[in-house]
BALOBA-198099 format. One record per atom (N, C-alpha, C): residue number from 0; chain; atom name; x, y, z. Coordinates in steps of 0.001 Angstrom, whole numbers, plus 524288, in hexadecimal, padded with zeros to 5 digits. Example, Ala and Ser with C-alpha at 12.3 -4.5 7.8 and 13.67 -1.06 7.14 Angstrom:
2
+-----+------+------+-------+-------+-------+
: pos : unit : site :    px :    py :    pz :
+-----+------+------+-------+-------+-------+
:   0 :    A :    N : 83386 : 7E9C6 : 81E78 :
:   0 :    A :   CA : 8300C : 7EE6C : 81E78 :
:   0 :    A :    C : 83390 : 7F31C : 81E78 :
:   1 :    A :    N : 83232 : 7F736 : 81BA8 :
:   1 :    A :   CA : 83566 : 7FBDC : 81BE4 :
:   1 :    A :    C : 83264 : 8001E : 81EBE :
+-----+------+------+-------+-------+-------+
***
This chain:
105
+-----+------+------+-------+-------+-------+
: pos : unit : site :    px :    py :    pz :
+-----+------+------+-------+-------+-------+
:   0 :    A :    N : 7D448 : 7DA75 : 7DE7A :
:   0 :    A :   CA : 7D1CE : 7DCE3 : 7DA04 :
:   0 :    A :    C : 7D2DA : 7E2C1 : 7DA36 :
:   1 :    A :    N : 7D4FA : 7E4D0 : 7D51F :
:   1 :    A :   CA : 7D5B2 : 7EB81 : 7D6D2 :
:   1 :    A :    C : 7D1B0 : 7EC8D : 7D323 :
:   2 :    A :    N : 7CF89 : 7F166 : 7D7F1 :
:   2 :    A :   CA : 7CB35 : 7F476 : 7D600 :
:   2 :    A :    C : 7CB51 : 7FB53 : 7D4DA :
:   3 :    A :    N : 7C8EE : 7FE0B : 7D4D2 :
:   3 :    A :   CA : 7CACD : 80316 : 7D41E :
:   3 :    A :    C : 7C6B5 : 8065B : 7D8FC :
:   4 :    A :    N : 7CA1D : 80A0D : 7DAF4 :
:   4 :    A :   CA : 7C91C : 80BAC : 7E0E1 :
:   4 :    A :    C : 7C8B3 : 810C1 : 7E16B :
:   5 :    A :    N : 7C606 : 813C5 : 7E2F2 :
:   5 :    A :   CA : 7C7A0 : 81AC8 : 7E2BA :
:   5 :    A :    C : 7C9A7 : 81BF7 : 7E77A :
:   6 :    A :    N : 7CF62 : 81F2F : 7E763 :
:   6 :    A :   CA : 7D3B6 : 8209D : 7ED64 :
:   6 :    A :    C : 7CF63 : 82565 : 7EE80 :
:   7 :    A :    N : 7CE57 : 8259E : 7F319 :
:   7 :    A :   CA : 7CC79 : 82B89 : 7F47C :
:   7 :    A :    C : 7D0A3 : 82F7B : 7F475 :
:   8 :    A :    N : 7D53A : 82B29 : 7F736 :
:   8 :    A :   CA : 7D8F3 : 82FA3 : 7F6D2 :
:   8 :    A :    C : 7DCAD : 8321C : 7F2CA :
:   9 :    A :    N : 7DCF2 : 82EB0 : 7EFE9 :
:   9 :    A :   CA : 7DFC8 : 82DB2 : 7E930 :
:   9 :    A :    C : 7DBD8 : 83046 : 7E563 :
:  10 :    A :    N : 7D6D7 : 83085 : 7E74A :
:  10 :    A :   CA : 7D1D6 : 83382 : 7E527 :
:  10 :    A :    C : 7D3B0 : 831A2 : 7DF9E :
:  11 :    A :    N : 7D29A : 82AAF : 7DE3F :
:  11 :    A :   CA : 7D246 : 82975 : 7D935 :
:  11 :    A :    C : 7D03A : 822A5 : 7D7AB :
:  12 :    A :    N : 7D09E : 81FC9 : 7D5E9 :
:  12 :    A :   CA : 7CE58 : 81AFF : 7D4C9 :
:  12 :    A :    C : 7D3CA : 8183C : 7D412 :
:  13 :    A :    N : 7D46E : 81589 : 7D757 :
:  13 :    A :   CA : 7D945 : 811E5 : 7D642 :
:  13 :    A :    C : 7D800 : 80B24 : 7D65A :
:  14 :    A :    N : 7DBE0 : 8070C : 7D345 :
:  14 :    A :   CA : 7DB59 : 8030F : 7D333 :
:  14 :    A :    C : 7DDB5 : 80035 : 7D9E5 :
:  15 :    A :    N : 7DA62 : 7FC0B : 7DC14 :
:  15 :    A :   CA : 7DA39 : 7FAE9 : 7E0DF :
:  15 :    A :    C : 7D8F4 : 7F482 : 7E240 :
:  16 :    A :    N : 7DCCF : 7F288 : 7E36A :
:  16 :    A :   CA : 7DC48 : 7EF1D : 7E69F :
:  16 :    A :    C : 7D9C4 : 7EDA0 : 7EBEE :
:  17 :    A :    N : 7D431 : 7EC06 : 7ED11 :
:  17 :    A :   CA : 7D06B : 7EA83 : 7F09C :
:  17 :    A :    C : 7D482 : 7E677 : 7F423 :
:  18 :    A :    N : 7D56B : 7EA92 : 7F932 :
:  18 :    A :   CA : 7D8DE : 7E578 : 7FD00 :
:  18 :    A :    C : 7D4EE : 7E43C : 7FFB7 :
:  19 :    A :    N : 7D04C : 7E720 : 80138 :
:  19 :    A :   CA : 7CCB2 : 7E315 : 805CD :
:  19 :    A :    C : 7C723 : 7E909 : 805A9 :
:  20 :    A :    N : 7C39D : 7E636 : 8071B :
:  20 :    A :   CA : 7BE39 : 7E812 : 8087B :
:  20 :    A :    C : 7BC20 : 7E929 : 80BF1 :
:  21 :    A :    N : 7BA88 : 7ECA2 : 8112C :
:  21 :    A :   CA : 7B8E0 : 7ED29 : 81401 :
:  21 :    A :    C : 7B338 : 7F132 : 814E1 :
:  22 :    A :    N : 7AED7 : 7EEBE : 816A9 :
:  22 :    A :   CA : 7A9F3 : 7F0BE : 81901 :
:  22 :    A :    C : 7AA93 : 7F6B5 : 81C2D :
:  23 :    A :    N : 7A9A4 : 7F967 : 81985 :
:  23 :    A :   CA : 7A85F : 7FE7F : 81FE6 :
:  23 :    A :    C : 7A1DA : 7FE84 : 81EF6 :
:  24 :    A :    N : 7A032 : 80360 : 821C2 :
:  24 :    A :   CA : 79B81 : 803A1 : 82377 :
:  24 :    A :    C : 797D9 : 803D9 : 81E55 :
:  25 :    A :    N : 7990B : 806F0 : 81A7E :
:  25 :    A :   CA : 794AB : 807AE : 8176F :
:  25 :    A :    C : 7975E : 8077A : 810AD :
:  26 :    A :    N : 79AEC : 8031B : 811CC :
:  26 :    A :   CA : 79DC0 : 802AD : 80ADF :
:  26 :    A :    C : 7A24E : 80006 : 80E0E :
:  27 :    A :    N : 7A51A : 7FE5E : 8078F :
:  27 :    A :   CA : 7A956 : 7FA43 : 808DB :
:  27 :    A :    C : 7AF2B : 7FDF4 : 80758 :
:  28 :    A :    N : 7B32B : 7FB0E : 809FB :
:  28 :    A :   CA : 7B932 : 7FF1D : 807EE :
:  28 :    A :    C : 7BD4E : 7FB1A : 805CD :
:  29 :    A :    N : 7BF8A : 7FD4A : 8037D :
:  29 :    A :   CA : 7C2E0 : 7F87B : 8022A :
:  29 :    A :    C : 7CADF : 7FA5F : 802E6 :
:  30 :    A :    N : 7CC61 : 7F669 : 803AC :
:  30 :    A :   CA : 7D1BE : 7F7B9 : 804B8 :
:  30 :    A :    C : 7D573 : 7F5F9 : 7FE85 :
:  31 :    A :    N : 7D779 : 7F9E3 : 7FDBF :
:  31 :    A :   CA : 7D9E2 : 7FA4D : 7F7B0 :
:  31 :    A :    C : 7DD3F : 7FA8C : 7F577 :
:  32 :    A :    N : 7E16A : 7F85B : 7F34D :
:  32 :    A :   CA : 7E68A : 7F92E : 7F2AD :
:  32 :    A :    C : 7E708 : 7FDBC : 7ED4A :
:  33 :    A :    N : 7E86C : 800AD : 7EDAF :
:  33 :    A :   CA : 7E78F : 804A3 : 7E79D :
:  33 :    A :    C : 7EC43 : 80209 : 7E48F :
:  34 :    A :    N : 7EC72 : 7FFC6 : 7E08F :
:  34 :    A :   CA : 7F136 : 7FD1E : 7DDFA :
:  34 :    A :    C : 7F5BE : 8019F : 7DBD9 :
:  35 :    A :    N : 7F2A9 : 80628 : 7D8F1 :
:  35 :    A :   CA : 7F582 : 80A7C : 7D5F4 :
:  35 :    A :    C : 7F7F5 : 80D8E : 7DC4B :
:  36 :    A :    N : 7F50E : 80E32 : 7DEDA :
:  36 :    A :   CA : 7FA2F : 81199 : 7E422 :
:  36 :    A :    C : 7FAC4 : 80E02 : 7E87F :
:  37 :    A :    N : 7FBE0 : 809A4 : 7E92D :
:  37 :    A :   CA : 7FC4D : 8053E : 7EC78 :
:  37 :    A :    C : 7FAD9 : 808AD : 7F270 :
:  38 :    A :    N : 7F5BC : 80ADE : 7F2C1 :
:  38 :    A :   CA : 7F45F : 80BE0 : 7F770 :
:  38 :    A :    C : 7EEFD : 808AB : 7F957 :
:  39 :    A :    N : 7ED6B : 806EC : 7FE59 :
:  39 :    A :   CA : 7E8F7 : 804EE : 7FF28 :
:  39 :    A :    C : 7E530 : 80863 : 8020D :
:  40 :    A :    N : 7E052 : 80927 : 7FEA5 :
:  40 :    A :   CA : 7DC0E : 80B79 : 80151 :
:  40 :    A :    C : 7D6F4 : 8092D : 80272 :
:  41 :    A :    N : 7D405 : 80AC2 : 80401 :
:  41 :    A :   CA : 7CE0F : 80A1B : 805FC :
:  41 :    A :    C : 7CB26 : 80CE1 : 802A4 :
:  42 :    A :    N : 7C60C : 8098C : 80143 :
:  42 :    A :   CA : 7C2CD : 80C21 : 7FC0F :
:  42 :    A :    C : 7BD64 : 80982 : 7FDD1 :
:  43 :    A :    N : 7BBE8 : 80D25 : 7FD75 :
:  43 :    A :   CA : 7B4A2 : 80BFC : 7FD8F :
:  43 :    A :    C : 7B331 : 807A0 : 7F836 :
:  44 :    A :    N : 7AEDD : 80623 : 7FAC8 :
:  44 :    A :   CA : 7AE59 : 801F2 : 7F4BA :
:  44 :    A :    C : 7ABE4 : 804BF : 7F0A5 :
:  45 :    A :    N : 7A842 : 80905 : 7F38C :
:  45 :    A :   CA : 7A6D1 : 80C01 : 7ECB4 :
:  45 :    A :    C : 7AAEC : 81004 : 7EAD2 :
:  46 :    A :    N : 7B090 : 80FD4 : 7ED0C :
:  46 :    A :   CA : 7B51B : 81163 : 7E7C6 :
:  46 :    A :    C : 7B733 : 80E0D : 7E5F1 :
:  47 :    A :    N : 7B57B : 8092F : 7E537 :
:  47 :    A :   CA : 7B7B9 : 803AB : 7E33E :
:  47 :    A :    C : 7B373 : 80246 : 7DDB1 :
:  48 :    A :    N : 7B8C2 : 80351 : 7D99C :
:  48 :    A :   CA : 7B578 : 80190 : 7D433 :
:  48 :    A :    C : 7B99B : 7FC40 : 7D2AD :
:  49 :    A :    N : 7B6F6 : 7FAED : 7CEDE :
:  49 :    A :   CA : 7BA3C : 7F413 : 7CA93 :
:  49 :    A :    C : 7BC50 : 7F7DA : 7C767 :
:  50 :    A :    N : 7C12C : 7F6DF : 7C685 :
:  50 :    A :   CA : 7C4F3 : 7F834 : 7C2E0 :
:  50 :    A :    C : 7C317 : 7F7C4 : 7BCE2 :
:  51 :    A :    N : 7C2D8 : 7FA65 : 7B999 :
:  51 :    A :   CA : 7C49E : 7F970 : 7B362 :
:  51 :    A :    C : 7CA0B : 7F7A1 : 7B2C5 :
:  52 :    A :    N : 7C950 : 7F2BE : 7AF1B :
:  52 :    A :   CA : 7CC4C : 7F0AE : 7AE6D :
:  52 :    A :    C : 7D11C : 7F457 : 7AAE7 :
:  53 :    A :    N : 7CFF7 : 7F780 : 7A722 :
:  53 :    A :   CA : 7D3C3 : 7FC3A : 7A552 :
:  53 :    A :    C : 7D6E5 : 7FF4E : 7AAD4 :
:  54 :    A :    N : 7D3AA : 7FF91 : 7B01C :
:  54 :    A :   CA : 7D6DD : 80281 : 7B469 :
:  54 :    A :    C : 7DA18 : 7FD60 : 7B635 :
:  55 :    A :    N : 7D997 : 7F833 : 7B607 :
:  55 :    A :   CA : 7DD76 : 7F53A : 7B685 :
:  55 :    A :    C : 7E148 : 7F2AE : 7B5C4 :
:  56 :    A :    N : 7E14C : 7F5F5 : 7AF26 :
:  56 :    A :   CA : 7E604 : 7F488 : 7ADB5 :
:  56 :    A :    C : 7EAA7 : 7F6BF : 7AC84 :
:  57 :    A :    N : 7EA12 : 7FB60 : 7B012 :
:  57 :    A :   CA : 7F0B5 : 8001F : 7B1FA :
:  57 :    A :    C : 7F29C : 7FCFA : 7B5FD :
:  58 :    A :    N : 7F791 : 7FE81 : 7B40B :
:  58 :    A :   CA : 7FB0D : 7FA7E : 7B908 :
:  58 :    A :    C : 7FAB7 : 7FDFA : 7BF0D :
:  59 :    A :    N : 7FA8C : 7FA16 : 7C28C :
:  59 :    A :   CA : 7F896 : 7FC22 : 7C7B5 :
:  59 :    A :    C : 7FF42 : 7FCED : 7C944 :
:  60 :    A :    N : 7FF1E : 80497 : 7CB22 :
:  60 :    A :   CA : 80302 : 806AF : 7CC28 :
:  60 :    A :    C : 80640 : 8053A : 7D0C9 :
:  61 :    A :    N : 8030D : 802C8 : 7D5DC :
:  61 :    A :   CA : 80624 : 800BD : 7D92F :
:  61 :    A :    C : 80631 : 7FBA0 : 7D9B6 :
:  62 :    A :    N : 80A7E : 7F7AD : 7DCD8 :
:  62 :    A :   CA : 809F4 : 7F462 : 7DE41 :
:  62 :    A :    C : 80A7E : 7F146 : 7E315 :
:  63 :    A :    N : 807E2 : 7EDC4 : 7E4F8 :
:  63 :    A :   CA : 809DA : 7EC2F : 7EB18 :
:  63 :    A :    C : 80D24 : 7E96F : 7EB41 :
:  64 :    A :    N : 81242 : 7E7BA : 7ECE1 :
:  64 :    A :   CA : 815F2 : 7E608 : 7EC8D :
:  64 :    A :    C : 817DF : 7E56A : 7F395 :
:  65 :    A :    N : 81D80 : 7E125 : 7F3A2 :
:  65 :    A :   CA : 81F06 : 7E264 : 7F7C2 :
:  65 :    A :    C : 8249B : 7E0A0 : 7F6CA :
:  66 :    A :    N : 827A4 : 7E18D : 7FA9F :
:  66 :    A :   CA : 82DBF : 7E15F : 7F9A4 :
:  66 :    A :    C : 82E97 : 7DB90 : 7FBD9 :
:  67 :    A :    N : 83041 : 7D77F : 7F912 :
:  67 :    A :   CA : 831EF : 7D278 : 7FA23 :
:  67 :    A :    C : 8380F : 7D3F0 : 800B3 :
:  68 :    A :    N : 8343F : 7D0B7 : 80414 :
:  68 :    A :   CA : 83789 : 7D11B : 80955 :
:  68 :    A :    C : 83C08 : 7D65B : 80C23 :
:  69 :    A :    N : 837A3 : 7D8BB : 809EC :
:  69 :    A :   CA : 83B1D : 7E051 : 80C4E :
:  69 :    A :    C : 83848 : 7DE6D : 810F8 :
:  70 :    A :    N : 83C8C : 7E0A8 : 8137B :
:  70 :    A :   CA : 83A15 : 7E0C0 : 818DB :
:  70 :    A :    C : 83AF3 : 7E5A1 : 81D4E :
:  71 :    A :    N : 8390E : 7E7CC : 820EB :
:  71 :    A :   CA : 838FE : 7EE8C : 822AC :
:  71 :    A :    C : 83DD0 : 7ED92 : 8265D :
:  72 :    A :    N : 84088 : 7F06F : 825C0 :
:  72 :    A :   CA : 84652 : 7F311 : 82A54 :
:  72 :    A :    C : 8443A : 7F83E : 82C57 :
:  73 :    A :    N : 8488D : 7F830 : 830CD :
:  73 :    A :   CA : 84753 : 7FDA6 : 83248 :
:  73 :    A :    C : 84B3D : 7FF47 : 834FA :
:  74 :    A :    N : 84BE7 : 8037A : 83548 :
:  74 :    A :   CA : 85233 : 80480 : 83983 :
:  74 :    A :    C : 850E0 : 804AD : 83F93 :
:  75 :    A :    N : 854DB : 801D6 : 84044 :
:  75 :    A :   CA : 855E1 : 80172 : 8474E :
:  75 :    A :    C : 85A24 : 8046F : 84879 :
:  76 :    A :    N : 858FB : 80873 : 84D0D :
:  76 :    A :   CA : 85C39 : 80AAC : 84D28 :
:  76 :    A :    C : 85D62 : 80AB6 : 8512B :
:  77 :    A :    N : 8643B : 809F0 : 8544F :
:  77 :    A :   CA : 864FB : 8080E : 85A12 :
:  77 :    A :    C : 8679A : 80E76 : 85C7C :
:  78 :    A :    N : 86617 : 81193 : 85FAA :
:  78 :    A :   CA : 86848 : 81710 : 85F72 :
:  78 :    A :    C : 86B2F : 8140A : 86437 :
:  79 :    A :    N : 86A91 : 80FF8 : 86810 :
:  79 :    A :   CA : 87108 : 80FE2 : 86B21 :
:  79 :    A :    C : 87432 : 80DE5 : 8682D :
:  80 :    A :    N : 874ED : 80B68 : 865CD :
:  80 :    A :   CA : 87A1B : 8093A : 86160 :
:  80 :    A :    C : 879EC : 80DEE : 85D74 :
:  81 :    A :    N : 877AD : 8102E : 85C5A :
:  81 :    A :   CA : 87707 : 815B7 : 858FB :
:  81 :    A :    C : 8781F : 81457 : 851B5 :
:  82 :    A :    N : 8735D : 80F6C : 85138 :
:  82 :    A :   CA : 87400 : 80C2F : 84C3C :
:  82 :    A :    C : 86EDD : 80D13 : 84A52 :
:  83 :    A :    N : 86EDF : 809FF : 84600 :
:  83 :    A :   CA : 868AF : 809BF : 842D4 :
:  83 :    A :    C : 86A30 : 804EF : 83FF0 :
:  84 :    A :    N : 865F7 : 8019A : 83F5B :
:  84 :    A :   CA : 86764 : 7FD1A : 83ADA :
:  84 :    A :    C : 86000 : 7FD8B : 837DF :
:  85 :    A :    N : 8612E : 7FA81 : 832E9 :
:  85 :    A :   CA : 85D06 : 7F7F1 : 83162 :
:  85 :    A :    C : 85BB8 : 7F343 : 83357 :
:  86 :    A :    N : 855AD : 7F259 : 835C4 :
:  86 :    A :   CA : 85446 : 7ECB0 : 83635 :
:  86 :    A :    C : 84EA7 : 7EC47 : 83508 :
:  87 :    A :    N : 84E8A : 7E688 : 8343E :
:  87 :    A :   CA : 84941 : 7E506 : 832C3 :
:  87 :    A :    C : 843B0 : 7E6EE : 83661 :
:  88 :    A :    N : 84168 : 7E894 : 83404 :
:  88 :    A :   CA : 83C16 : 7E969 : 837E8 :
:  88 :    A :    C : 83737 : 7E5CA : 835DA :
:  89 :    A :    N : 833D3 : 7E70B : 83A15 :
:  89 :    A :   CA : 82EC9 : 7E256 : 83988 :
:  89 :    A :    C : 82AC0 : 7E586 : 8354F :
:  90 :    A :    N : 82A4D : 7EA0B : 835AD :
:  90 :    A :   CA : 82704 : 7ED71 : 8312D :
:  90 :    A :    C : 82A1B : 7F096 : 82DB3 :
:  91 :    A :    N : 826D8 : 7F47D : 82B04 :
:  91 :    A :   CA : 828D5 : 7F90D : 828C2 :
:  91 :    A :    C : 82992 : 7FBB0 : 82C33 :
:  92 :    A :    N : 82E87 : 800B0 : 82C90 :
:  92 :    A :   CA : 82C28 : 8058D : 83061 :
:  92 :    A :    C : 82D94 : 80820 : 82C55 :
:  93 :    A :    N : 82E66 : 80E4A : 82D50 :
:  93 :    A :   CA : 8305F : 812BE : 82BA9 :
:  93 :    A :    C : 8354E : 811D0 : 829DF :
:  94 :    A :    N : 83916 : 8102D : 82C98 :
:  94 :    A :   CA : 83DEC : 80FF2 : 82C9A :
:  94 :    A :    C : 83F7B : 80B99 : 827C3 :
:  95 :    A :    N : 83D2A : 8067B : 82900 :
:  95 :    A :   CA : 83D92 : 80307 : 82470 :
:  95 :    A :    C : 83A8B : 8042D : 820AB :
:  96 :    A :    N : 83672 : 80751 : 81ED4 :
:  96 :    A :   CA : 83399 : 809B1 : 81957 :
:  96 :    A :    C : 83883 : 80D71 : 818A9 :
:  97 :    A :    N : 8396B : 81189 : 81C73 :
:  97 :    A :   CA : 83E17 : 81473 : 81807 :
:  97 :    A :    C : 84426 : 81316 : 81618 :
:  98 :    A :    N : 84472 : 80CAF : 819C1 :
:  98 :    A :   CA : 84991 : 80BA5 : 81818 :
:  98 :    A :    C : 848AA : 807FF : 81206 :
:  99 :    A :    N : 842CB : 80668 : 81270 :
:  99 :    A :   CA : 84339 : 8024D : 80E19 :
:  99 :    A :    C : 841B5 : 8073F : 80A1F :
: 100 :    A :    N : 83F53 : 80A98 : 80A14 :
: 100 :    A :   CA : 83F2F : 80DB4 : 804C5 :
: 100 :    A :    C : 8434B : 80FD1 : 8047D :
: 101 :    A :    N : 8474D : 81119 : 8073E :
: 101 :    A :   CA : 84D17 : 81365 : 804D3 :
: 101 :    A :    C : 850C0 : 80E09 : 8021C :
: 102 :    A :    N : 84DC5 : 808AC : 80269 :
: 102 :    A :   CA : 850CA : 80653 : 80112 :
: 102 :    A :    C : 84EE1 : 8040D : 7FA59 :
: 103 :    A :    N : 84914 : 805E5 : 7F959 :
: 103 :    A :   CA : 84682 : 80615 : 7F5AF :
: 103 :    A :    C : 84820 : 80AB2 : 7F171 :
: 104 :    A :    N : 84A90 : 80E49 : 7F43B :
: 104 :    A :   CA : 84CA0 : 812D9 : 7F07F :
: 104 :    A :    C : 850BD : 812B6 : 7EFBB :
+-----+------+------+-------+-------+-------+
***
């Protein structure tokens, strides 16, 4: 259900996706996907209002998506053979985020 959320740090009311609920000591927080800047934050429940249906019907600026079977490389580099290749790695690192965005541009 998206609801509308105020960023402390965005210092504004944005539309928000409720990923989960958690208890602290003296009020509840909630974990949030912001749809318009695809960032996730934490929100007290009294900055949590119900949407007007007029605020729900702008198209939501970001989207979550994922790349059908990309998978992370990274360079290996052998300094006694004095080579480098691309190979598959088990995560993202540094190396495979900046080889796959040069390959996005």
């Amino acid at each position: 259900q998206v609801c509308v959320v105020f960023s402390e740090q965005l210092k504004c009311w944005c539309r928000a996706v409720i990923k989960s609920i958690m208890h602290c000591t003296d009020h509840y927080q909630a974990q949030c996907f912001l749809v318009d800047y695809a960032k996730y934050i934490f929100v007290k429940s009294k900055d949590m209002r119900v949407a007007l249906e007029a605020f729900m019907q702008i198209p939501y600026r970001a989207k979550k998506c994922r790349l059908y079977r990309a998978k992370p490389v990274t360079l290996c580099i052998n300094f006694c053979e004095d080579t480098a290749k691309i190979v598959p790695a088990k995560r993202w690192d540094s190396a495979a985020t900046w080889y796959f965005q040069n390959l996005l541009k």
